[in-house]
N, C-alpha and C positions, 0 to 999 in steps of 0.2 A: 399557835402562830409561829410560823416559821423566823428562825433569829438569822437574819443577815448582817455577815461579818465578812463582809468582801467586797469594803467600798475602796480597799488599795485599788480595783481593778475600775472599779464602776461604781458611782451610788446608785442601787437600783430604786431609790425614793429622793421624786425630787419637791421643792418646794410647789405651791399650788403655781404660783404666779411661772412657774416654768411651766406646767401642763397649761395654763391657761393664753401663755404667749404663744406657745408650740400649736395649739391651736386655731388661733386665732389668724396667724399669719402662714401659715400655710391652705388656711380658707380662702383667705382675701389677700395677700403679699406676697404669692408665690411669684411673683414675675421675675424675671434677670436682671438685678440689679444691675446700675447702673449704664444700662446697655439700650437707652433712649430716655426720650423728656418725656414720655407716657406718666400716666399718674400710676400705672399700677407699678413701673419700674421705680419712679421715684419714691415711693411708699417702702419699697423694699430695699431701696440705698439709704433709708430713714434709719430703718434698723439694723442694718451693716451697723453705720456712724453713730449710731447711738452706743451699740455694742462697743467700738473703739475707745467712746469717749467716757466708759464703765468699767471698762479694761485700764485706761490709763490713771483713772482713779485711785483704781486697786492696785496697779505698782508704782503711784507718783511718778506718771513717766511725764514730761511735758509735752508732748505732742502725740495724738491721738493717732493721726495719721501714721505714726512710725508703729502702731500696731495690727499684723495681719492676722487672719481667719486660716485655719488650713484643717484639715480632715482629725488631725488629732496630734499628740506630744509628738512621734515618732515620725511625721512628714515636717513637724516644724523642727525636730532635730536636724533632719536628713538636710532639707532646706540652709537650715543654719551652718554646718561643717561642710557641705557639698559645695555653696555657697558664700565660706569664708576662705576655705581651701584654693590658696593660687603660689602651690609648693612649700616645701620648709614641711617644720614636725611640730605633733602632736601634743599635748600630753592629756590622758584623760586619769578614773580612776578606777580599784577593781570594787570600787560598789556602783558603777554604772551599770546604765539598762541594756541590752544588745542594740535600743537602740541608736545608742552612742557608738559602742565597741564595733556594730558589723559595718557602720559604715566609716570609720576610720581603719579599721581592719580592709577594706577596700584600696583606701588609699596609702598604706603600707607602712609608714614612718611615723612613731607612733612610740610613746613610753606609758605604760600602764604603774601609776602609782601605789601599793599597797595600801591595805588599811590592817585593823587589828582584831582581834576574836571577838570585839564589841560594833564591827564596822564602823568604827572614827579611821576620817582618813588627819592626816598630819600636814600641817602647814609645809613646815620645814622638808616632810616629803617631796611635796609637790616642788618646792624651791630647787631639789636635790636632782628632779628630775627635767629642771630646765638645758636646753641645749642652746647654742648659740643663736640656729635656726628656728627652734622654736614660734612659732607663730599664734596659736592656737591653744587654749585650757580649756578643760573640759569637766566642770563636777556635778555631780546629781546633786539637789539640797536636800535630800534626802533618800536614803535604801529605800525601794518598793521592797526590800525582802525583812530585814527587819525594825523599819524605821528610822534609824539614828538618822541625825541632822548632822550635818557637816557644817565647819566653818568657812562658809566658800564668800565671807566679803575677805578674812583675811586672804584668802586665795585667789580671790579678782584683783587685791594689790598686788600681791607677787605676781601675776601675770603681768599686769599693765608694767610694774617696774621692768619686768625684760621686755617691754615692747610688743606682747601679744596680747589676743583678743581676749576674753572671757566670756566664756556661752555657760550658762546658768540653765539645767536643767528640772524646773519646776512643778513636773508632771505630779509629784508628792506632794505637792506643799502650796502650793497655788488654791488659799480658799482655805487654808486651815493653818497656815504662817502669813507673819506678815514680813511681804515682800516689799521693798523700795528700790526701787533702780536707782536711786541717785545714792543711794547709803552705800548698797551693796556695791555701784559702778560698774554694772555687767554693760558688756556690751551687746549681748543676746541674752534671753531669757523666750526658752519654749516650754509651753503648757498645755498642758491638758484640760477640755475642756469639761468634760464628764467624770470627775474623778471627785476632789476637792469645792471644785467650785459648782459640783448640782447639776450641769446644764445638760441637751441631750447627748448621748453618743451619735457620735460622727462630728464633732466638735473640738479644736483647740486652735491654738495658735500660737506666734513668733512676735514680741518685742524687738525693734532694731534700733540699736542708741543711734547709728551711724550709717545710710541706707549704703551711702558712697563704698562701704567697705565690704557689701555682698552682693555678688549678684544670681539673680535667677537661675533656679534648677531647672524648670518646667517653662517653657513660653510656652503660648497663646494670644487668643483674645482674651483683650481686658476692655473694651469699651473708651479707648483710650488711646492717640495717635496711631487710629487705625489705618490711617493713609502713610505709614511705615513697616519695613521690613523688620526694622528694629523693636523688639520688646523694650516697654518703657521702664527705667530704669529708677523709678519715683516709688517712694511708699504708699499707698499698699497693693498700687497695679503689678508691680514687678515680682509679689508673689502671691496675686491672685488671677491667673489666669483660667480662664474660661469660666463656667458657670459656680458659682460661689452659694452654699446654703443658707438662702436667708432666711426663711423658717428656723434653721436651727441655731443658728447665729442670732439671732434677736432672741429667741430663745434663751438665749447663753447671756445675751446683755442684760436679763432678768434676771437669771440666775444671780450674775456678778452682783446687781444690784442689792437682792437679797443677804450675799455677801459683805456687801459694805454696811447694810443698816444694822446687822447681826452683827459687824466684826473678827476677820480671820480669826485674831490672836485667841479673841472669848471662841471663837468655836473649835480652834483648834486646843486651846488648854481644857476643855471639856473632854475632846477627843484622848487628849492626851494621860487625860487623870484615869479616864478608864483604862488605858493599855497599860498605865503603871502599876493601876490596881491589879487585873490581870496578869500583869508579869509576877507580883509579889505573892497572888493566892497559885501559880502552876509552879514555883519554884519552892515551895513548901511541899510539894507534891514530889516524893521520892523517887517514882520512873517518871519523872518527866525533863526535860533537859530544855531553858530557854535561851534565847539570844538576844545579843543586844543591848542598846546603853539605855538608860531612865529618862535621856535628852532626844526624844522622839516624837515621829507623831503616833497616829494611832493604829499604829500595825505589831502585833507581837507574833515572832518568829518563836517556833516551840518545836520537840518531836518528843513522841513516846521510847524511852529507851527500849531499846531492841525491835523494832518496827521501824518501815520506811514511811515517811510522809504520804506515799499513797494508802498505807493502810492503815493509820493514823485514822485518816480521811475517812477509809471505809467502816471506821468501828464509828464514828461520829453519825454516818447515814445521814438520813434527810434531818436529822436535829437542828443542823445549824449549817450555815453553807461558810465555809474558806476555800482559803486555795492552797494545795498543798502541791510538792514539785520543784521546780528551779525558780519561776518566775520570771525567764528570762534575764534573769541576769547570773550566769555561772561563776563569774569570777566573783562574785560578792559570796555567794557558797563557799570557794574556798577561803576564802577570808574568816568566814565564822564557823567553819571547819563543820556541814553540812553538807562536803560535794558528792558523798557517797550517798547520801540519804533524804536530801535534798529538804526542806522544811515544809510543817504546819503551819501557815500567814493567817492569824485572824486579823480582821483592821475595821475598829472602828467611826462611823460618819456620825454627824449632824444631827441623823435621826435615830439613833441607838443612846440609851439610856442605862444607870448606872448600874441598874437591875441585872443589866443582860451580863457584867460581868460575872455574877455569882450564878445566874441561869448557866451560863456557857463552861464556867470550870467547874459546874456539878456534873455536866457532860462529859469531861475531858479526865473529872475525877473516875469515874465509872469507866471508861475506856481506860483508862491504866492500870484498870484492874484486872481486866480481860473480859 
């Protein structure tokens, strides 16, 4: 049976209750939410709202409505900084995803905080790199490339103390940490909907503490003050314009659910015990070179010394599927001093068991061997 270790990108196995919603409402609920008093529309604005009010659960947010639906991490990022951006400067950090960095790189003004050969970024960094103008923080809660978790409630204060926002990049850790908006004090948090939390691909979305403080990237129809020119400026029309997946979306409010009955923290300290395990049996392993701190989730960054990640990759074959390469995020490469050679990422989910650690670095042992 083939060992899948590349739920950083995607869980390719999801809970029943996700195939069974995913089915079920794309039978029978496929209509445009919200876009008439029809019973099939209303059926399918059930599970929008349901989804919201399973979402706000899982980050203790108080109001359901202040959470939207969007295609995945990378449009509720785009969304979030595109839409908090009205001038002034950045600050993000270099274990973010490109999907942070290209679109602040967009917008020009901009301080890229360092982190250290374990990808911890530093409180006091980030403080270091505030500007007067400053506006805007930016930190992943986690590397997609080798795990580590960042301290980003101490770095939602230091934002708020200089008067800027705090966007809370999830996509890692949404489903496998426990997240609270009121602890943490983000004022955005974008997720992923397929990653952590089960649900299908083409799924995630944007937390807004504060809707007043962003507005729309994309108008449209929303079903909603349609006798105006103006896009409506309320959560969650103002960034759900035109037709919204509610198949997959209700899908996703399943998922979450199975989330909350399970518990992030218990599934993410499962996750977590295997990537520590596997970090300890590849570092015992004398051509092999790991990255990364023991405070992760479940993704471990490795390369074979003297091979690039892709041919790491290639000596692994169909054994075991990772992702080896950049991962889109380069600046986190050089940080863990990988930018030549770029990493081996196993990572694993929910449905991977303790076994699969000593199955996988039996693999990994034989490939370092030649």
């Amino acid at each position: 049976m083939m060992l899948y270790l590349d739920n950083s990108a995607t869980s390719i196995r999801k809970p029943a209750v996700v195939y069974r919603s995913l089915f079920y409402n794309t039978l029978f609920n496929s209509a445009n939410a919200g876009r008439g008093s029809h019973k099939p529309s209303l059926r399918a604005l059930d599970g929008v709202l349901n989804a919201q009010e399973a979402a706000a659960r899982l980050f203790n947010a108080d109001n359901p409505m202040n959470i939207a639906f969007t295609h995945n991490a990378t449009y509720a990022l785009n969304m979030a900084i595109l839409g908090a951006y009205d001038g002034g400067h950045i600050v993000a950090t270099q274990m973010d995803h490109n999907s942070v960095l290209r679109p602040i790189s967009r917008l020009g003004n901009f301080t890229i905080v360092p982190a250290d050969r374990l990808g911890r970024v530093y409180p006091a960094d980030v403080e270091a790199a505030i500007q007067p103008d400053t506006k805007l923080v930016i930190c992943t809660h986690a590397s997609n490339v080798c795990g580590t978790i960042q301290p980003v409630k101490e770095i939602a204060k230091i934002a708020h103390r200089h008067g800027a926002l705090f966007l809370l990049d999830a996509a890692q850790t949404a489903g496998c940490v426990g997240i609270d908006a009121k602890d943490i004090d983000a004022d955005l948090i974008a997720f992923s909907g397929h990653k952590g939390l089960m649900g299908p691909l083409g799924t995630g979305g944007l937390y807004v503490k504060n809707p007043a403080k962003l507005k729309p990237v994309i108008t449209g129809g929303t079903g909603s003050q349609s006798e105006s020119l103006k896009h409506p400026a309320v959560m969650p029309d103002m960034l759900h314009p035109g037709t919204v997946n509610t198949p997959g979306i209700a899908a996703l409010g399943a998922a979450i659910g199975f989330i909350i009955e399970h518990g992030a923290e218990a599934i993410g300290e499962k996750e977590r015990e295997m990537a520590n395990n596997l970090h300890d049996e590849l570092m015992n392993m004398k051509n092999v070179t790991v990255y990364g701190d023991y405070f992760r989730t479940g993704a471990v960054a490795f390369n074979i010394n003297g091979l690039g990640s892709e041919e790491t990759a290639e000596r692994i074959g169909g054994r075991a599927v990772v992702r080896a390469g950049y991962h889109c995020a380069p600046l986190a490469h050089k940080a863990i001093g990988t930018n030549k050679t770029g990493a081996v990422r196993a990572s694993f989910g929910f449905f991977n068991e303790p076994r699969d650690v000593k199955r996988f670095a039996d693999i990994i042992y034989k490939a370092s061997r030649g």
